[in-house]
C-alpha positions in Angstrom: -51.7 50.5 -8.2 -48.8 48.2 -6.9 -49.9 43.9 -5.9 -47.4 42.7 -4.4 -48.0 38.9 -3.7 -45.4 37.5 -1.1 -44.6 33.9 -2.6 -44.0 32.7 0.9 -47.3 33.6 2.7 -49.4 33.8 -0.3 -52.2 30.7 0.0 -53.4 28.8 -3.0 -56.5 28.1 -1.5 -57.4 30.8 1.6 -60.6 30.3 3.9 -61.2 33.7 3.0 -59.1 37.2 2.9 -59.1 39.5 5.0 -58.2 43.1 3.6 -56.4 45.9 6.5 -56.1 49.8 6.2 -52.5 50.6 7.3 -52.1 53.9 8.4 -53.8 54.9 12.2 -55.4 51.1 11.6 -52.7 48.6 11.7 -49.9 50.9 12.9 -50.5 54.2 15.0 -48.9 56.6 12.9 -49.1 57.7 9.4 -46.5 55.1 7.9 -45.3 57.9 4.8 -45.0 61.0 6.6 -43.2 58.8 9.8 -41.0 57.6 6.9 -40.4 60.9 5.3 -39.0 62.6 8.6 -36.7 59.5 9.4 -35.3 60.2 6.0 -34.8 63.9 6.4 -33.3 63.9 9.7 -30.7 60.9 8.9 -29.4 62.8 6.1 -29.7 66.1 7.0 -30.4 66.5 10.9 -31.9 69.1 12.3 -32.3 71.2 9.3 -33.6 67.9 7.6 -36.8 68.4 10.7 -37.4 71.5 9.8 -37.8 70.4 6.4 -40.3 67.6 7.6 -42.0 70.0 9.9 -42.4 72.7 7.2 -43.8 69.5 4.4 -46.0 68.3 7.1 -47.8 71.7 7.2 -48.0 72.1 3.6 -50.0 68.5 3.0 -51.7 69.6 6.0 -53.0 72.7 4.4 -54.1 71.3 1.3 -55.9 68.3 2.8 -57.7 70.8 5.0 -58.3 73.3 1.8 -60.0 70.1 0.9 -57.5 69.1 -2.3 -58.5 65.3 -3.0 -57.1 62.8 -1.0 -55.9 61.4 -4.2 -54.3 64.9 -5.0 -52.5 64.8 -1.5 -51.0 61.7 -2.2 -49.7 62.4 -5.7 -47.9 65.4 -3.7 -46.4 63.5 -1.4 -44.3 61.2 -4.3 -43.4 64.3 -6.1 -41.2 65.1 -2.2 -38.8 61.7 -3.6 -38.0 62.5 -7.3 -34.6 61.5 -8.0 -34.4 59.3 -5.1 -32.5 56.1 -5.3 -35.3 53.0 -5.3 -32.8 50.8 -3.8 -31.7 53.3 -1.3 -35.2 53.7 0.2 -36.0 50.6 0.2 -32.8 49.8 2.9 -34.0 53.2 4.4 -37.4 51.8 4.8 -35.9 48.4 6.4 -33.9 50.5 8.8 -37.0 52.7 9.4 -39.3 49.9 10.7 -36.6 47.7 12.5 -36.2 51.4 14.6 -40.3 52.5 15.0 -41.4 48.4 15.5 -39.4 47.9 18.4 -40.8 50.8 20.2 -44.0 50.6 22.2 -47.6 51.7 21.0 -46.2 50.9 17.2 -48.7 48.8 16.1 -52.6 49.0 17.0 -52.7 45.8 19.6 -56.1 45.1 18.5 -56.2 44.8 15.0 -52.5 43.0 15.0 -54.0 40.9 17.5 -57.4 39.9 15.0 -54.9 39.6 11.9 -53.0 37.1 13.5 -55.9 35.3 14.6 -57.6 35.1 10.9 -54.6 34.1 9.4 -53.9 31.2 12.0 -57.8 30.7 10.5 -56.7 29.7 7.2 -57.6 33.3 5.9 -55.1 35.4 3.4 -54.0 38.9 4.7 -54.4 41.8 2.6 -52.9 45.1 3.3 -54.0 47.5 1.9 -52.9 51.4 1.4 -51.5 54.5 0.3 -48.2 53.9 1.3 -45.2 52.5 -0.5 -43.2 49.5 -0.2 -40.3 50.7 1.3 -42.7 51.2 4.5 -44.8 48.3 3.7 -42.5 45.8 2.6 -41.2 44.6 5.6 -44.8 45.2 7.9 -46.2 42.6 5.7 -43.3 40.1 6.2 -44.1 41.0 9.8 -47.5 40.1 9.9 -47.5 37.2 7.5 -49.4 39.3 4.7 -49.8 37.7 1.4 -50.5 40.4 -0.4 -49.7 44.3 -0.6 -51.9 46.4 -2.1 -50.3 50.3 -2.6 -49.6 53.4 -4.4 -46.9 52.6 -6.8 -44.5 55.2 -7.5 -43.0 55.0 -10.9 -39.1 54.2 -11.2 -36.8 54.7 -14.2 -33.4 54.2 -14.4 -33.9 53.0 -10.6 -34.6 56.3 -9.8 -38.1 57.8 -8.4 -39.9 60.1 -10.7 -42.2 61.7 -8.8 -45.2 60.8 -10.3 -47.3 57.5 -8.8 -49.4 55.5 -11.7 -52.6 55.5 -9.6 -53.0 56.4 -5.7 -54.7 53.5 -3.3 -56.8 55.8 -1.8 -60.6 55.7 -1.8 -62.3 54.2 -5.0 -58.6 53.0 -5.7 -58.7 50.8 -2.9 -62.1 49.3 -3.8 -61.1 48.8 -7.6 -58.0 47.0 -6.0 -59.9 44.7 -3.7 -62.6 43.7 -6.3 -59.9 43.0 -8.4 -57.7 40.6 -5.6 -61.5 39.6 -5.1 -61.7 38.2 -8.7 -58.7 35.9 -8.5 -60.1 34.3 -6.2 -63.4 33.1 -7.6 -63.8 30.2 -4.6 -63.8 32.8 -2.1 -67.0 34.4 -1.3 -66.8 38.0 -0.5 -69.7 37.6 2.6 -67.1 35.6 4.2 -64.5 38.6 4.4 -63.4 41.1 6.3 -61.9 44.4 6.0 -60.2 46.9 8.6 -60.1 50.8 8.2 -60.4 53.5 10.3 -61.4 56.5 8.3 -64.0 57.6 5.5 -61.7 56.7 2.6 -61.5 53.9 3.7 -65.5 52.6 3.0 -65.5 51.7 -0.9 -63.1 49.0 0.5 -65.2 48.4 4.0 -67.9 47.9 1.2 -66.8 45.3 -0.5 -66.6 42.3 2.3 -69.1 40.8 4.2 -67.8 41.9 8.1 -66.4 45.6 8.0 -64.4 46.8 11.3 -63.9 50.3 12.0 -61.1 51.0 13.8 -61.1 53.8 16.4 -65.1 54.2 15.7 -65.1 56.5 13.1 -68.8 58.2 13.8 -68.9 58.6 10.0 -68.1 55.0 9.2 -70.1 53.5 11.5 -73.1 55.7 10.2 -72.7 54.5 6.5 -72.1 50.5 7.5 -74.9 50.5 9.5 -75.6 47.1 11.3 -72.9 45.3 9.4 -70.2 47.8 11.4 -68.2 46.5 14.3 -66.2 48.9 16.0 -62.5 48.1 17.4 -60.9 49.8 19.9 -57.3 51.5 19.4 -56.5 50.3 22.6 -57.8 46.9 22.9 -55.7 44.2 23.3 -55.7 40.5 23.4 -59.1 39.7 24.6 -60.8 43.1 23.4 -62.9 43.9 21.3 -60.6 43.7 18.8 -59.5 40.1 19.5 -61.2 37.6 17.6 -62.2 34.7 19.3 -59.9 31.7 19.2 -59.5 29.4 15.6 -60.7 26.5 17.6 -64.0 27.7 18.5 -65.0 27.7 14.5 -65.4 25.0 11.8 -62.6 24.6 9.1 -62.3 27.3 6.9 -65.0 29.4 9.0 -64.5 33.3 9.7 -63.1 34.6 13.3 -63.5 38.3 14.8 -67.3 38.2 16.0 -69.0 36.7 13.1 -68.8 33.8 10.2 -70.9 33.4 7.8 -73.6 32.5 10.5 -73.5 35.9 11.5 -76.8 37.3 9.4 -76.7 40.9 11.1 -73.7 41.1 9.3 -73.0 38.6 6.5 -73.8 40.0 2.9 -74.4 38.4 -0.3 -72.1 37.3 -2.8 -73.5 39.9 -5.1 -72.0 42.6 -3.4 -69.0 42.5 -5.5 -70.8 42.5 -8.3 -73.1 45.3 -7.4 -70.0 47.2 -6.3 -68.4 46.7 -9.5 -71.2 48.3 -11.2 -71.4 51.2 -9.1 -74.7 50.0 -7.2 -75.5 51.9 -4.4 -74.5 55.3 -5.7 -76.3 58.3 -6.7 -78.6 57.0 -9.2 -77.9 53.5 -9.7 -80.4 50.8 -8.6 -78.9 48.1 -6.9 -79.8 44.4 -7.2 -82.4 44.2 -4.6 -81.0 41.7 -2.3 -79.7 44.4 0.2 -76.5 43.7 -0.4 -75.5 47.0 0.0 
């Protein structure tokens, strides 16, 4: 797992964080597979998309063969062994300066609610399976303070293939509890994640206000009452869009519900149940319904 803390962004004393899914959540396509056929095609053309083409069908296949998540993602590093790090990294600049500035890039409402928590005093969080060449410069254009991702592991400035852990599933809720921790004056109840799919709940878990974007039948099932559902396709004013900073109290939540929000506030114990694996087959959890 990668945290990347952008000195420039990064808060000393946030309101309270808010953690986003990228892939299909913040952005409408999947950010590593976009990357890897802008890649293939600048160096080798049309032979380089029938390269993409012909990977894209093999993850396919083993996601729907059901091979972990985690296992699909490994994969997926092993396609830039011997890469250049420094090389990608520019590739990845190039790749979002081209795919921003076209419309229907980003999801307008989450973009929209991001903005509006951070203008909130809250820390943004992005969280996923990516890499940095992809998610490097989204955060700088979001304002994120922090990245949360796979890390691929580099020697000799080289890729090896081989990631140290993947940011998918229980990886991402290690990696938020964790973020969570440093930041002992901010109460979990008071955050708020974003995700769209079911990998994405052992994060969604871990805050106070889940959003599922796109309405995931699955997510919505498993949050429950604490679920709010965002539109793909809701923009300023949506139900997406938080409502303005200035209707809240310093330091107070945005997007639907604060802390005086009980049908969907938590406790602070959630973390702490979480942490122990409360909730899951087997284990009791505290009994305040955090979960």
């Amino acid at each position: 797992m990668s945290l990347v803390a952008h000195p420039e962004l990064t808060l000393q004393q946030p309101a309270y964080l808010v953690f986003s899914d990228v892939d299909e959540t913040l952005i409408t396509c999947k950010s590593m597979f976009d990357f890897l056929r802008f890649r293939l095609t600048r160096s080798l053309g049309d032979e380089g998309e029938a390269r993409y083409r012909l990977i894209r069908d093999q993850l396919r296949a083993q996601g729907e063969a059901d091979v972990p998540r985690e296992e699909v993602n490994r994969a997926y590093y092993r396609l830039h062994a011997g890469q250049d790090a420094g090389e990608l990294a520019a590739l990845g600049e190039q790749w979002f300066a081209e795919r921003s500035a076209e419309p229907g890039f980003f999801v307008p409402a989450t973009l929209a609610a991001l903005r509006r928590h951070r203008e909130a005093g809250a820390a943004l969080v992005l969280v996923s399976g990516s890499f940095s060449p992809c998610l490097a410069p989204l955060a700088r254009a979001v304002g994120a303070a922090y990245t949360l991702a796979t890390e691929p592991l580099v020697e000799r400035g080289r890729y090896t293939g081989e990631v140290v852990r993947p940011m998918i599933g229980a990886g991402k809720r290690a990696a938020v509890l964790d973020l969570l921790a440093f930041h002992p004056g901010v109460d979990p109840a008071r955050c708020y994640a974003f995700g769209d799919h079911i990998s994405d709940l052992p994060m969604l878990e871990c805050v106070g206000h889940p959003r599922v974007v796109g309405g995931d039948a699955q997510l919505l099932e498993r949050l429950g009452r604490r679920a709010r559902p965002v539109p793909h396709d809701a923009g300023p004013g949506g139900a997406g869009d938080p409502r303005p900073a200035a209707a809240h109290g310093p330091g107070r939540a945005v997007d639907g519900g604060g802390p005086a929000d009980a049908g969907a506030a938590v406790p602070g114990c959630a973390v702490a149940c979480w942490s122990m694996g409360a909730g899951l087959a087997g284990v009791e959890a505290c009994g305040h319904g955090c979960l």
